[in-house]
C-alpha positions as semicolon CSV with decimal commas, in nm:
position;residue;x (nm);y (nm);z (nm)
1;X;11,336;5,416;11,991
2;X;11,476;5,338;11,637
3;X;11,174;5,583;11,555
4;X;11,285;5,874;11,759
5;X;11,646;5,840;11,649
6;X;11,538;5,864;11,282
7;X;11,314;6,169;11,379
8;X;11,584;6,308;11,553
9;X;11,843;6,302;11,279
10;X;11,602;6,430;11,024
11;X;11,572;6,737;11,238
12;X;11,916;6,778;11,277
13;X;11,998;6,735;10,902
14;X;11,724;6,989;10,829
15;X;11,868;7,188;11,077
16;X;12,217;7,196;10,976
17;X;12,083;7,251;10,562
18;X;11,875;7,547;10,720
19;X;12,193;7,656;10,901
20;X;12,395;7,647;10,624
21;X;12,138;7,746;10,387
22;X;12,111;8,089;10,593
23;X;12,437;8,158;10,652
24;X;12,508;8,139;10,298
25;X;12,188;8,346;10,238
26;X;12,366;8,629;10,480
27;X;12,652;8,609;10,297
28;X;12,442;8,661;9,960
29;X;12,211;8,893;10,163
30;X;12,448;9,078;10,211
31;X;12,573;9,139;9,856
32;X;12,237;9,161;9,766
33;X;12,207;9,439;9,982
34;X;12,520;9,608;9,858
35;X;12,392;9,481;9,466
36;X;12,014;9,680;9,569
37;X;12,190;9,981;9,719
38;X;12,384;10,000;9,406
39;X;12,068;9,914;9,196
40;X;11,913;10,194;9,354
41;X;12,189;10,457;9,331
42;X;12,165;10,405;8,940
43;X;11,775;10,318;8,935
44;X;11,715;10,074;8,699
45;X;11,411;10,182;8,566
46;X;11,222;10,546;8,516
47;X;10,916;10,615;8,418
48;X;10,832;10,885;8,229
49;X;10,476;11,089;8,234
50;X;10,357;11,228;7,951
51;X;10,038;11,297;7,822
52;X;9,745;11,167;7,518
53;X;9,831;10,980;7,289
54;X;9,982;11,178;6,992
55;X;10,051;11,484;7,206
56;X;10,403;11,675;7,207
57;X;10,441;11,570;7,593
58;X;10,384;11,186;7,426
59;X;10,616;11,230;7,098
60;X;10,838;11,380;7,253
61;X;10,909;11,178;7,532
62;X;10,907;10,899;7,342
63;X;11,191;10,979;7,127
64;X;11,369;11,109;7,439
65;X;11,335;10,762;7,613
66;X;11,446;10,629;7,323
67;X;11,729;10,847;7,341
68;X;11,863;10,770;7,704
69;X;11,803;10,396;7,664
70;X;12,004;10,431;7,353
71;X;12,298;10,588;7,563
72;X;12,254;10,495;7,956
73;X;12,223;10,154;8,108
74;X;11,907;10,260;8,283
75;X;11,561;10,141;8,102
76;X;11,304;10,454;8,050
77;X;11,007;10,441;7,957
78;X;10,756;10,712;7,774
79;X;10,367;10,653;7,995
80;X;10,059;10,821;7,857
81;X;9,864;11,023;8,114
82;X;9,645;11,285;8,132
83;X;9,876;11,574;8,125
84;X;10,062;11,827;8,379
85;X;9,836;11,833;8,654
86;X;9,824;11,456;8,656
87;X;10,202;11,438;8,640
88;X;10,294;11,699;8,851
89;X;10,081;11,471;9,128
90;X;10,243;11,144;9,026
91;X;10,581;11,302;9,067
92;X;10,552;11,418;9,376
93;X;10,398;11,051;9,533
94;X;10,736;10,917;9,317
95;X;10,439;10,703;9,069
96;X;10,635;10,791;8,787
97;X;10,988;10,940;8,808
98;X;10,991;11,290;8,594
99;X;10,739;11,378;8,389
100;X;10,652;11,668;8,149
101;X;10,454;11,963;8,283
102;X;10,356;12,313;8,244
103;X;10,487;12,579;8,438
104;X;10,184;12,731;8,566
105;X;10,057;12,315;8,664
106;X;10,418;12,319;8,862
107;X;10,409;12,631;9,039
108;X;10,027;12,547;9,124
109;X;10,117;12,227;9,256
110;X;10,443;12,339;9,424
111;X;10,236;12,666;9,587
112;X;9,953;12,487;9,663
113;X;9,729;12,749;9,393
114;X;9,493;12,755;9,163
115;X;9,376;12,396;9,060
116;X;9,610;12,268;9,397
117;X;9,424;12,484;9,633
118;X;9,494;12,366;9,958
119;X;9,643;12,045;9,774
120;X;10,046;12,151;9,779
121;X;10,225;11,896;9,584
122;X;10,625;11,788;9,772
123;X;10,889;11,605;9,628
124;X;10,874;11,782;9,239
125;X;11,247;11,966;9,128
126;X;11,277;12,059;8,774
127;X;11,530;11,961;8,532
128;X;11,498;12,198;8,303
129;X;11,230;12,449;8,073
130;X;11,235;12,283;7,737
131;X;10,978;12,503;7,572
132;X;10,710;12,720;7,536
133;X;10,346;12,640;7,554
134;X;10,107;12,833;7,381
135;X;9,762;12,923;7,454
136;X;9,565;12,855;7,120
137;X;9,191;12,896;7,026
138;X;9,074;12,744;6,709
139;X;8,727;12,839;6,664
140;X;8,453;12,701;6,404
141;X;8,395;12,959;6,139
142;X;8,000;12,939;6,194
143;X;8,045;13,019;6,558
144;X;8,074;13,374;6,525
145;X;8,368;13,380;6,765
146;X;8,597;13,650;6,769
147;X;8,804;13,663;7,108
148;X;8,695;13,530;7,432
149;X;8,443;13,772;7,490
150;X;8,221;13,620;7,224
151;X;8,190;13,269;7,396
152;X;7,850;13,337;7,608
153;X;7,633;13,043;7,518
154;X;7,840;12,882;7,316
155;X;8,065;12,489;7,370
156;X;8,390;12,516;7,437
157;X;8,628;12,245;7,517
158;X;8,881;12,369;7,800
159;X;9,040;12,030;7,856
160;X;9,054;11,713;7,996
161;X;8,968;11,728;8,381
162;X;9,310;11,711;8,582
163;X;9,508;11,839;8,281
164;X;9,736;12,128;8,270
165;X;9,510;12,253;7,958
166;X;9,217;12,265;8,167
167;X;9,406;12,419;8,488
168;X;9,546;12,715;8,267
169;X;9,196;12,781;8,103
170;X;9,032;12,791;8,433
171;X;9,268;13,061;8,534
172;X;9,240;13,237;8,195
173;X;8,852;13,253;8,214
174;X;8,897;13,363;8,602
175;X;9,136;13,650;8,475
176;X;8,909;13,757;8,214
177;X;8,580;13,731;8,466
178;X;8,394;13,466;8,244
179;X;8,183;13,273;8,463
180;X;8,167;12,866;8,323
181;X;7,787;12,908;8,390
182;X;7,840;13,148;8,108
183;X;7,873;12,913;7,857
184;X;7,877;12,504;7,810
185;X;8,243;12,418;7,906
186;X;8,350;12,055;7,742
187;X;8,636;11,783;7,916
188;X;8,744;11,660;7,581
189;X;9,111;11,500;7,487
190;X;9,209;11,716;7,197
191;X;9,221;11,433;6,978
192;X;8,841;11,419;7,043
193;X;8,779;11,795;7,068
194;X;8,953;11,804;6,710
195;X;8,704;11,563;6,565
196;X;8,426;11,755;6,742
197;X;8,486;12,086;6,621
198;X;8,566;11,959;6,273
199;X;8,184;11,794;6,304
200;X;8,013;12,086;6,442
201;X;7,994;11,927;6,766
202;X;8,164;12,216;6,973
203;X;8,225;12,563;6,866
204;X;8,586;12,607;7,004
205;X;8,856;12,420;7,228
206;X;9,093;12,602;7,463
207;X;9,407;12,460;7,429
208;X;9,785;12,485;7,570
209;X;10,054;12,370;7,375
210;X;10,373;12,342;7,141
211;X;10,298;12,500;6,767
212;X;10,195;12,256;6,477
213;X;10,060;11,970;6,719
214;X;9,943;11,687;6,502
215;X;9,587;11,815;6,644
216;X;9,577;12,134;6,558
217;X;9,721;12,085;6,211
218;X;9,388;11,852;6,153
219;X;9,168;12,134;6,254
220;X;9,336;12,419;6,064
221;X;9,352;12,179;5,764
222;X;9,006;12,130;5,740
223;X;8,914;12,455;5,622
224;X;8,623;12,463;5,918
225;X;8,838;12,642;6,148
226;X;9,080;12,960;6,235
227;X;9,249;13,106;6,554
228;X;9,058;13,319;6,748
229;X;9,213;13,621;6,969
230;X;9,299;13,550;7,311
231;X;9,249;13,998;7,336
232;X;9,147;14,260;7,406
233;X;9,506;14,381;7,515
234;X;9,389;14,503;7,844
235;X;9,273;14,155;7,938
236;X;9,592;14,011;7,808
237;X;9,780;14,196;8,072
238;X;9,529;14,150;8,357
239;X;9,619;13,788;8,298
240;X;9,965;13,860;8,279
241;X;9,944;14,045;8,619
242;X;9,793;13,795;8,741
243;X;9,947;13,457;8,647
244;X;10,329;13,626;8,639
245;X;10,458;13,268;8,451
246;X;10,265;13,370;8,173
247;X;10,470;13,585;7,885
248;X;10,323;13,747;7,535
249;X;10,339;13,558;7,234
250;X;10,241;13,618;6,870
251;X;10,167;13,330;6,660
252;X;10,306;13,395;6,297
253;X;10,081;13,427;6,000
254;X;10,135;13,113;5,825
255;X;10,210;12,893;6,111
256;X;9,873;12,679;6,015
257;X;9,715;12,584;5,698
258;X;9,451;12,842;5,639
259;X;9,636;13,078;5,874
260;X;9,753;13,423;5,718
261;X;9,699;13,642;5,981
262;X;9,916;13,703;6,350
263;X;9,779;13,608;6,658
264;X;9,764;13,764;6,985
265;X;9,820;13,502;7,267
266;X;10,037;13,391;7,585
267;X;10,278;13,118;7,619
268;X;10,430;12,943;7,987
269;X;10,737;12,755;7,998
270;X;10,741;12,324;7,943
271;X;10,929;12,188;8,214
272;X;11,110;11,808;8,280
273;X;11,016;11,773;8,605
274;X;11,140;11,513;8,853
275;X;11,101;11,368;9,240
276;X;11,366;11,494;9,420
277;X;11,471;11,119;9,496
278;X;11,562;11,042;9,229
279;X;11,935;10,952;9,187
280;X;12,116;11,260;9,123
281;X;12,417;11,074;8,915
282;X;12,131;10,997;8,689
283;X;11,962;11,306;8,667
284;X;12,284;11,441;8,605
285;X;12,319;11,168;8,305
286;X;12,031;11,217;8,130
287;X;12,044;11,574;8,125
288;X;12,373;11,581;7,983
289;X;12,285;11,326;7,752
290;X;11,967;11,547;7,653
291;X;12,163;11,843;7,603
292;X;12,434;11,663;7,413
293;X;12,212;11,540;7,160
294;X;11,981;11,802;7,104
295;X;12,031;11,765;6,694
296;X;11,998;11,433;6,658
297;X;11,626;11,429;6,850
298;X;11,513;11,752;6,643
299;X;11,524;11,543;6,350
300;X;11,262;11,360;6,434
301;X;11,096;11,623;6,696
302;X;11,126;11,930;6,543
303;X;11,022;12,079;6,898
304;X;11,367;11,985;7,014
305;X;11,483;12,278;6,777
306;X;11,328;12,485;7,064
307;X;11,518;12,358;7,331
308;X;11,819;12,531;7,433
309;X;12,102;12,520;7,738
310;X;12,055;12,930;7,758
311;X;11,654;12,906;7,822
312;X;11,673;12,554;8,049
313;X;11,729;12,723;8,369
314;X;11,409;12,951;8,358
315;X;11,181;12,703;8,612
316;X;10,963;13,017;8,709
317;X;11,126;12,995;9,050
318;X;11,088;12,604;9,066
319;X;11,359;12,403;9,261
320;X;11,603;12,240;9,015
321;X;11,719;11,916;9,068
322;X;12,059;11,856;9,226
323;X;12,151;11,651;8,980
324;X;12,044;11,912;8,655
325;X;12,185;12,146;8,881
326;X;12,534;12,019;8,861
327;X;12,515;11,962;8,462
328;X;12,456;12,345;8,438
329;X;12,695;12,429;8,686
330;X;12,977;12,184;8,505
331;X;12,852;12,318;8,164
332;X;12,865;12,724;8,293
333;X;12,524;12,779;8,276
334;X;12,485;12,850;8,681
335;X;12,781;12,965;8,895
């Protein structure tokens, strides 16, 4: 009996504590759900895709982190991937926030084209076209190589697979009816395609990108190398025709050691791209803040000197985000 009774008031005591216990957890629940909806209207934490190691898309998005954690309360952080195509998918399944990316990788992915044939890509808006990417050639002098006619039998690096490098060389070597049986295509990073031109390991790499990478100024400083023609000018425009995100570009004698000469190429747009999730208060934050502080991130990225509010709305058709979207608006940009 005296057993039972204990039993009894056991359960009731753990009873009443459980009671209590939850009705004091609904009460907390329930600012805890009003503290996570909050939470998750500010986002407490973004991730940002870049690219290599040592890349522009890595450089620079690590000084812009820096930047936004240095003036917003939410945390970003810079993440090395393999480039656009990579971040463009990443984006879209919400793996990483917003992301750096070519043009031509976003309209693929958004289209469904090209490298995302049959693979369309939801859920990526743009914030804004930062700069231009470049198509660039450097060549080994004993190679023999000219323009892209001249690579028939020869190793060329076109990219790491699932990069935006790779994707817009594809399309390049489609444009120009070069078939990759034609010659002995390489997946390199460019840090490693670098060191194996500079070796005699390759004869060329194909690669898309800002002007005066770290990269490139290693293989134009080596004396081994120069920029070979992206021509002849009939092919330039077939490509142009083709791939309508791509524009004409002339790279300046004297933009690389060893370099006095102009060259012939094509450039696409750099976009920030984000999931359309993502809060628009703080997409409308960080793009503000971007813009607002465009001076004090050229001096240490000088590719920031590139980046301008009358060029940021050119997304080569590209959804913007509603949150960029109301920065320009505010700012005059977009009626």
């Amino acid at each position: 009996m005296k057993k039972s009774i204990l039993i009894m008031t056991l359960f009731l005591v753990l009873f009443g504590c459980s009671k209590a216990s939850n009705v004091g957890n609904g009460k907390e629940s329930s600012n805890n759900s009003s503290d996570t909806e909050s939470k998750s209207a500010t986002t407490e934490f973004v991730s940002m895709g870049t690219s290599s190691s040592g890349g522009t898309f890595n450089t620079l998005g690590v000084a812009m982190c820096q930047l936004f954690n240095d003036n917003l309360s939410t945390q970003f952080s810079a993440e090395v991937t393999g480039g656009s195509s990579e971040n463009c998918i990443r984006v879209g399944a919400n793996e990483i926030q917003i992301a750096f990316a070519a043009a031509s990788s976003v309209y693929e992915a958004t289209n469904g084209v090209g490298a995302f044939d049959g693979k369309k890509v939801e859920g990526i808006t743009a914030v804004a076209n930062l700069y231009p990417a470049i198509m660039q050639f450097p060549v080994s002098k004993s190679s023999g190589i000219k323009n892209m006619d001249d690579i028939e039998g020869k190793k060329i690096n076109i990219g790491q697979s699932g990069s935006g490098s790779e994707s817009q060389a594809i399309n390049l070597l489609k444009s120009y009816e070069i078939s990759l049986d034609s010659f002995q295509p390489q997946h390199l990073s460019h840090a490693n395609a670098v060191e194996a031109l500079t070796n005699d390991k390759i004869d060329g790499y194909i690669i898309s990108g800002s002007l005066g990478q770290s990269h490139q100024m290693t293989a134009m400083s080596s004396g081994k190398c120069y920029l070979a023609s992206f021509g002849p000018q009939e092919k330039m425009d077939k490509l142009m025709k083709d791939y309508p995100y791509y524009e004409p570009y002339t790279i300046k004698s004297g933009t690389y050691p060893n370099q006095d000469y102009d060259v012939e190429t094509v450039a696409t747009g750099t976009l920030l791209i984000a999931n359309e999730n993502l809060d628009e208060e703080l997409v409308y934050e960080f793009t503000k803040t971007l813009f607002e502080n465009l001076e004090s991130l050229a001096k240490n990225q000088k590719i920031a000197e590139e980046i301008s509010l009358e060029t940021a709305t050119n997304t080569s058709g590209i959804k913007l985000h509603p949150g960029a979207e109301r920065y320009y608006k505010e700012v005059g940009i977009l009626k």
